[in-house]
C-alpha positions as CSV (number, residue, x, y, z in Angstrom):
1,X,119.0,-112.5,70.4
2,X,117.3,-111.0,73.1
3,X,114.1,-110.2,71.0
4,X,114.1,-114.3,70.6
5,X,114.7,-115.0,74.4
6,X,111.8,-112.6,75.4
7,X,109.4,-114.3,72.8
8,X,110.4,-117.7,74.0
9,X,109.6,-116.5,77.4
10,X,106.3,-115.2,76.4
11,X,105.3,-118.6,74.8
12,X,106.7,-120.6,77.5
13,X,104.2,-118.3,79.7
14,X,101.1,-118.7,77.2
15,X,101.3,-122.1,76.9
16,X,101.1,-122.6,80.4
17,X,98.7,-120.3,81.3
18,X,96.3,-122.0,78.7
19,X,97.0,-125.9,80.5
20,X,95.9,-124.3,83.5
21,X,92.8,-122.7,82.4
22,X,91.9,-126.0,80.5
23,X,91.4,-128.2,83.8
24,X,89.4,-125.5,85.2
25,X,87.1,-123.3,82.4
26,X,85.6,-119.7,84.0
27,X,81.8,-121.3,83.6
28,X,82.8,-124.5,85.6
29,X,83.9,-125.7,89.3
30,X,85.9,-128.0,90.6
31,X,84.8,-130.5,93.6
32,X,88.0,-132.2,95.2
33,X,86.3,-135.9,96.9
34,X,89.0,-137.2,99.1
35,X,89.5,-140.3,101.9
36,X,91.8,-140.2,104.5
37,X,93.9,-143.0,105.9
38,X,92.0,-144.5,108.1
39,X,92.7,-148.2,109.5
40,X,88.7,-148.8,109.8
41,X,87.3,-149.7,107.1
42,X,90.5,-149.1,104.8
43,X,89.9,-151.9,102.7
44,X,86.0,-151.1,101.5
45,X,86.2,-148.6,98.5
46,X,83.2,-146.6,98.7
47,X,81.1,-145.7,94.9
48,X,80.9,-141.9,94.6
49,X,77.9,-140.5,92.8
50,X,77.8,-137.0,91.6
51,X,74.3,-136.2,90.7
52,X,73.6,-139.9,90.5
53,X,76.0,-140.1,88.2
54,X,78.9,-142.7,89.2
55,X,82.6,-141.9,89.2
56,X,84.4,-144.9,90.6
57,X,85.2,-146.1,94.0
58,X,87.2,-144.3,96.1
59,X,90.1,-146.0,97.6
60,X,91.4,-144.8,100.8
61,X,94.0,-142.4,101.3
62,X,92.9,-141.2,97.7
63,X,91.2,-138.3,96.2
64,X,89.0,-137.3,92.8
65,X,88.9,-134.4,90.8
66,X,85.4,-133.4,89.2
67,X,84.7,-130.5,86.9
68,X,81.1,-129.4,87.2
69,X,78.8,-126.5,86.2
70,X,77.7,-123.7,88.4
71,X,75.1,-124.9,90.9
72,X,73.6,-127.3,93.4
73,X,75.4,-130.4,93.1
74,X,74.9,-133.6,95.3
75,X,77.7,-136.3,96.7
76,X,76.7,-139.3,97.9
77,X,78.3,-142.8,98.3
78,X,77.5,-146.5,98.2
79,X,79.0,-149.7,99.5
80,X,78.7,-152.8,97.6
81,X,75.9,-151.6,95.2
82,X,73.7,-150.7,98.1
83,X,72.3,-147.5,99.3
84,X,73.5,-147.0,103.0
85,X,71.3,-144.6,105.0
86,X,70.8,-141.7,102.2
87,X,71.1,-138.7,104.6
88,X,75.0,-140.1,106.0
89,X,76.0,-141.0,102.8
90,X,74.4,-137.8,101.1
91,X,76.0,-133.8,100.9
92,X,75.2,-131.1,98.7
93,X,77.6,-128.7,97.5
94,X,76.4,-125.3,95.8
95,X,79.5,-124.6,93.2
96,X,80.2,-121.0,91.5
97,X,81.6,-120.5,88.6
98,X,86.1,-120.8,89.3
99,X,85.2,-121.8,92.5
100,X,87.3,-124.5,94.2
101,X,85.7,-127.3,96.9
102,X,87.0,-129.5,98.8
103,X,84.1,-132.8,100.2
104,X,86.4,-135.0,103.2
105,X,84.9,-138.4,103.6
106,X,85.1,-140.5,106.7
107,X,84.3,-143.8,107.5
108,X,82.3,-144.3,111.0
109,X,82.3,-147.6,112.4
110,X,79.8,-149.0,115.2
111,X,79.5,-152.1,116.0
112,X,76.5,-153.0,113.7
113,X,78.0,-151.0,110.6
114,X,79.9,-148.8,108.8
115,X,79.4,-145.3,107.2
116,X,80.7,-142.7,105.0
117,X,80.7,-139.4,106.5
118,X,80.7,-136.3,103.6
119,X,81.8,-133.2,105.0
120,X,82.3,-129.8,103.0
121,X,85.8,-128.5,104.2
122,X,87.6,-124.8,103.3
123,X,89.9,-124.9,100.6
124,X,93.1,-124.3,103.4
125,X,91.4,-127.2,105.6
126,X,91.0,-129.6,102.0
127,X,94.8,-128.7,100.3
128,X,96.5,-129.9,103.8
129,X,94.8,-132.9,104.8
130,X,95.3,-133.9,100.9
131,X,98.7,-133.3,100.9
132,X,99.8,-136.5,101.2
133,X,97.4,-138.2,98.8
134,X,97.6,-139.6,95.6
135,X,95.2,-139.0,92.7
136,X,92.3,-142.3,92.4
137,X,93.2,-144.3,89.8
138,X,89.9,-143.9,88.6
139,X,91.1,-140.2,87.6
140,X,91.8,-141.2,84.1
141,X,88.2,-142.6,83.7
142,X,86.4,-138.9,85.0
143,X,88.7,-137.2,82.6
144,X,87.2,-139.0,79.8
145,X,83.6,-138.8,80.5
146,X,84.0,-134.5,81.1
């Protein structure tokens, strides 16, 4: 009986040891893209590129979840199909392998317009200001194109 219980164990452990290491593979990185709540501009939802690749658009109080290779990877947003000043809009993160990073976006209002601000964050700094937040629905939609 206690053979079985300790094999049980050991499978329960496997199995999800392997779910874990299948959202994140040793040759890839994960970029966290996240909006706070903010009352400005709450109701735009900004289009997040990856490469020039589009994900979705980000609603706020949200975040995203992208698995990418090794390397120099750029983030950048648009509003409303149209390029808004490249270099506010515009961040480039430099992933290693299993590495983790966290890209806080903020909207900055003036009086003649509004802006997404990209900042890189720690991993500490990303985890608590996302605690609160929900996955994008978009989520499902990046899952399917990795």
């Amino acid at each position: 009986m206690r053979k079985i219980f300790f094999v049980f164990i050991l499978f329960t452990y496997l199995s999800i040891d392997t779910k874990a290491n299948q959202t994140q593979p040793g040759d890839s990185a994960v970029i966290y893209i996240y909006r706070g709540g903010q009352a400005g501009g709450a109701a735009a939802n900004w289009a997040m590129f990856v490469d020039e690749t589009k994900l979705c658009k980000l609603s706020n109080n949200k975040f995203i979840r992208v698995v990418v290779k090794p390397g120099k990877h750029t983030i950048s947003a648009k509003i409303g199909g149209v390029g808004m000043f490249k270099k506010e809009t515009e961040l480039d993160v430099e992933a290693e392998a299993g590495g983790e990073y966290y890209v806080a976006c903020n909207i900055k209002q003036s009086i003649t317009r509004a802006r997404l601000e990209m900042i890189e964050v720690t991993k500490g700094t990303g985890k608590k200001q996302m605690e609160k937040m929900t996955l994008d629905n978009c989520q499902e939609d990046i899952d399917k194109k990795d």
